[in-house]
N, C-alpha and C positions, 0 to 999 in steps of 0.2 A: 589381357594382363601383359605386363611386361615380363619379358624374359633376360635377366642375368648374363647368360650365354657363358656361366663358367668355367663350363669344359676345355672351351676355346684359350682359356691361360694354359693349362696342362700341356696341349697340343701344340700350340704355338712353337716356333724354332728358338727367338731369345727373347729373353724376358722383357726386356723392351717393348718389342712387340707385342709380347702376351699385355703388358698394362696400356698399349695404346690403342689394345683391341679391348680390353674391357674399359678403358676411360668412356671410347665411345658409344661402347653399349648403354654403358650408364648413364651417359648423354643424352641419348634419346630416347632409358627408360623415363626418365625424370620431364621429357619435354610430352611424352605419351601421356603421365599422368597428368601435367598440366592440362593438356588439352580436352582431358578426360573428366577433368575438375568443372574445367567452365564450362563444358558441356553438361554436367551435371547440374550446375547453379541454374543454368538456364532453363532445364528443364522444371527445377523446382520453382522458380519464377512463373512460366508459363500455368504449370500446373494452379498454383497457390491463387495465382489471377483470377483465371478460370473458375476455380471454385468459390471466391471470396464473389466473381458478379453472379454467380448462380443462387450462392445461399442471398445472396442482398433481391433476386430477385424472388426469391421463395417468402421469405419475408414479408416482401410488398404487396398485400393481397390485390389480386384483379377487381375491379372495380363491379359490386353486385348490381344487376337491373331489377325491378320490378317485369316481368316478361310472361308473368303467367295473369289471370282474372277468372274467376266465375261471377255469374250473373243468374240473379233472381227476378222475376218479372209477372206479374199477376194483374189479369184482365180483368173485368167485374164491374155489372152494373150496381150488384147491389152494394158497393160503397157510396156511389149518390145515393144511400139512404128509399130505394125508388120501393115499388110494391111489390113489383114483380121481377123475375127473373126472365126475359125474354130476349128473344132476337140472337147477337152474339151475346151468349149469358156467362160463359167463363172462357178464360185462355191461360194456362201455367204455363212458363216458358224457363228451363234450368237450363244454362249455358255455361261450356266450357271453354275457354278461349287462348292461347298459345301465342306471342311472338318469333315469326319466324328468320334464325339468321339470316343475315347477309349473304353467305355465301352459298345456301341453297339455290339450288336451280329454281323454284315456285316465286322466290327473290327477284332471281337475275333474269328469270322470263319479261317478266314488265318495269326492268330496270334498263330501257334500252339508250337512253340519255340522262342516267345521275339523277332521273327525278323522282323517284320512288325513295319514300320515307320511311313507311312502314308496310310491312306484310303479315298479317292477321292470320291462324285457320283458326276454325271455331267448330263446336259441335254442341244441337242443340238435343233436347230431349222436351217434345211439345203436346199437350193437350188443351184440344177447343170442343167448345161444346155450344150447338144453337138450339134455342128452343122457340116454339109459336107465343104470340103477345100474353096468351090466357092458358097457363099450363095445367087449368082447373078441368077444362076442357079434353076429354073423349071424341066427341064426334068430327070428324073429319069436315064439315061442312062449316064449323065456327073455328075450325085453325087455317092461322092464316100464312106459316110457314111449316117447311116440315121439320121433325128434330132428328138431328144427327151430333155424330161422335166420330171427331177424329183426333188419334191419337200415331206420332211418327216422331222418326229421328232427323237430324238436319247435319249435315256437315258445309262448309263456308270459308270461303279463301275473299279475305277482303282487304285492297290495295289502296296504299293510303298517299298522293301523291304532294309533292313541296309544293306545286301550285295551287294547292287548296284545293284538287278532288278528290273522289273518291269511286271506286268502280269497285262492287262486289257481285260477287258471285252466290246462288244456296242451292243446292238438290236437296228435298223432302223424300224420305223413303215412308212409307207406313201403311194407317188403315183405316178407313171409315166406314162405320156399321156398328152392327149387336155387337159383333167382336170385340169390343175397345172397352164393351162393358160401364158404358158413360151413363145407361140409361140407372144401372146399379151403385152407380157412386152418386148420381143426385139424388137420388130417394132416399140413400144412405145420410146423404148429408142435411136434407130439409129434415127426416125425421131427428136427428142428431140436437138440431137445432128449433125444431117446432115450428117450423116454416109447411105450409103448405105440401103437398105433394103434388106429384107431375102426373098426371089420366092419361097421354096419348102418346108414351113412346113407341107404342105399335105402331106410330105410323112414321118411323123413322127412316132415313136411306139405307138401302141396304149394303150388304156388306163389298168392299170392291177395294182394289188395289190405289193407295194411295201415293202417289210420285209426281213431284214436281220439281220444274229446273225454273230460277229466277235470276235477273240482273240488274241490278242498281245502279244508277251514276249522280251522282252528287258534285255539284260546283258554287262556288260562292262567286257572285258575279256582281257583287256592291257589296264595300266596306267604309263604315267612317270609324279610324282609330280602333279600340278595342271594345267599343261600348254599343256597336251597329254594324251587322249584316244582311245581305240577305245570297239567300243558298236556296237556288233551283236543283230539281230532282225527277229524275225518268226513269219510269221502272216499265217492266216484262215481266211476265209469267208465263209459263206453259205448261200441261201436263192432266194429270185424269182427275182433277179436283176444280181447277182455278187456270181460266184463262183470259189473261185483261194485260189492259193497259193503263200503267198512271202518271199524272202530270201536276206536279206541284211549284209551292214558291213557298218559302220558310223566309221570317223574322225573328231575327235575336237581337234583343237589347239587355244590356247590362254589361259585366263584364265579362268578354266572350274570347274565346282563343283561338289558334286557326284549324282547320280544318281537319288535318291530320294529326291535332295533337289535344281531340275536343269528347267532349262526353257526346256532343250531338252523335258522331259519326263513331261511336265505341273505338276509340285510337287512344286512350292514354297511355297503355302501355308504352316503357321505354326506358321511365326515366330512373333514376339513380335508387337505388334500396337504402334508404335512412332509416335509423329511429328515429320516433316521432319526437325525441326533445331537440336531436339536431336538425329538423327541417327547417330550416327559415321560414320566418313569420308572415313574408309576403309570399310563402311557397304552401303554406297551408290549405292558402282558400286560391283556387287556381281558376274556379268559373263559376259563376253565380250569375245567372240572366233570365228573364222570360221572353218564351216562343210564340209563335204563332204562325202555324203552316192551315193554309187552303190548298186542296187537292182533285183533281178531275178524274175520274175511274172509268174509264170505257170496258164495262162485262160482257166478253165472249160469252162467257159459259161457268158456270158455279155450280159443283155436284153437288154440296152442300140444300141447294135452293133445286136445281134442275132433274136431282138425282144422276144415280150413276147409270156411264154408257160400259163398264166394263161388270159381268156377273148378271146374277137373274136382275130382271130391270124393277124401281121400286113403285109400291103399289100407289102411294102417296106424292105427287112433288106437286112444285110453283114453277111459274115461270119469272126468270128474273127478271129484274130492269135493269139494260144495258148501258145508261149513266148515271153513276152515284158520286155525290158529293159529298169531300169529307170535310170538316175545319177542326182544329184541334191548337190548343191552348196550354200553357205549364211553364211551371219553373224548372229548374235543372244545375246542378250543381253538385262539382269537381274539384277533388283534393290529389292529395301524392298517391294514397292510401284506398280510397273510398268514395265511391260518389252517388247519386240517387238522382231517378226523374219521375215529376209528376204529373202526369198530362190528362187533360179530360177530352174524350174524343166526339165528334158528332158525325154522323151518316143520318143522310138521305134515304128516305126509304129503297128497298133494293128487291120487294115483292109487292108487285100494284095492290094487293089487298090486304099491305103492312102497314107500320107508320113508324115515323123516322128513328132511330134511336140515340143515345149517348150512354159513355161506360169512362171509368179510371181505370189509368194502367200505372201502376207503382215500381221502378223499377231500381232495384240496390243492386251495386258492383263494387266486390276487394279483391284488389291487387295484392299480388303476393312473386 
């Protein structure tokens, strides 16, 4: 505040003086306030700025992604219509799947040249289930595999790169045996359904710790336009279940998209969160093609067929066959929203005293 200095007239020697001593107090009370003014102005300038780009930016909502998906997926011979339930006889597969940001470290590990697009973790929750050709069958001498039940969890970190690969990761935790209680849900369900009943779960694998670690790689390595691919694939396994090697080559035709941003390779997360009236028209239907992958399978070891090496050993097994051949067939199609694959699978016999099999695998995924 400014001070007056009145006193200073009183005390003063002649009045003269006392007024040229308050003139110029008064002088430079009045030049204080000035300076005290536009310091004020200024402040409320800076302030009022400040607040007017903050609410404008509160306002402007950040823009939403689509960054989460779950996934349905069910294996089954008996949708060929077929007689039997054999060989691989069911697979449920419930999956949860997550976009992981950018600025995470699991990101920026295999982001070491800008080429990483997306980064995936996933978590699945799985049930398989094998049974021998003739499920009518008890005695151990007319089956021709054994039946087992496993039932595990999955978790999955899958990297999605701009050059059109792909490198995923899975570790399986679970259980294969009486445990999983598989031998009680198919008798559960043919009777449900009047379907036959199964004689020789007794002679299933027994119970044993289920864990395995796998790696995937995916590359597209011929393209014409949007309409023709093809995408080679190496996979690994290891672990107390399933130990092999495989080698394939995928064909897609129709309209197909690239790699990291494709239903084949589960990558569409990312893109913008619409309502479905403002999607654009050409944004609706984003992949519509048919596949067709050949596959080379080199088997180590299959507990499923071999029985288990971990727990009391089981009284029942086969010996597998150490190359199976898969080919497999389907359409597949991809929205903003939702998309669906329907593949029909074939394998090569995979126990000398089997014979070969085929099964559909239906799979629906929404984003959200």
């Amino acid at each position: 505040m400014c001070d007056l200095n009145i006193p200073l007239i009183i005390f003063s020697i002649g009045r003269g003086d006392a007024f040229l001593q308050y003139s110029r107090n008064q002088c430079e009370c009045n030049i204080g306030l000035t300076r005290q003014f536009i310091l004020l102005r200024i402040i409320i300038i800076v302030v009022s700025t400040f607040s007017f780009m903050n609410l404008k930016g509160q306002n402007k909502e950040p823009k939403k992604i689509l960054d989460r998906e779950i996934i349905l997926s069910v294996d089954n011979d008996a949708l060929l219509f077929g007689k039997n339930d054999k060989y691989y006889s069911s697979g449920i597969f419930i999956k949860y799947r997550r976009l992981i940001d950018e600025n995470s470290e699991w990101f920026k590990r295999f982001n070491k040249n800008d080429n990483l697009s997306k980064a995936i973790v996933s978590y699945d929750l799985v049930h398989r289930m094998y049974t021998p050709y003739d499920i009518d069958e008890s005695d151990e001498a007319n089956i021709d595999r054994p039946y087992a039940g496993w039932l595990y969890v999955n978790a999955g970190m899958n990297y999605h790169f701009n050059n059109n690969s792909s490198l995923i990761f899975n570790y399986d935790l679970g259980w294969l045996g009486s445990a999983t209680r598989t031998d009680d849900i198919q008798i559960w369900w043919h009777d449900l359904f009047n379907m036959k009943q199964p004689n020789g779960w007794k002679h299933q694998i027994n119970n044993t710790l289920a864990t395995n670690f796998s790696v995937l790689y995916q590359k597209r390595i011929l393209r014409s336009g949007n309409s023709f691919d093809l995408i080679a694939e190496q996979f690994a396994q290891i672990g107390t279940i399933r130990n092999n090697l495989k080698s394939g080559l995928t064909m897609r035709l129709g309209k197909v998209g690239e790699l990291y941003n494709s239903i084949y390779s589960f990558s569409k997360m990312g893109q913008e969160k619409l309502k479905v009236q403002k999607i654009p028209q050409k944004e609706r239907l984003q992949e519509l093609y048919f596949y067709f992958n050949a596959s080379l399978e080199y088997v180590l070891y299959n507990a499923t067929i071999d029985g288990n090496f971990i727990g009391s050993p089981s009284e029942f097994t086969k010996e597998s066959i150490p190359i199976v051949l898969h080919h497999s067939w389907g359409i597949q199609r991809s929205g903003r929203w939702f998309d669906y694959r329907v593949s029909v699978i074939f394998r090569t016999k995979e126990v000398k005293e089997a014979g070969k099999h085929k099964y559909i695998t239906i799979t629906l995924i929404k984003r959200f």
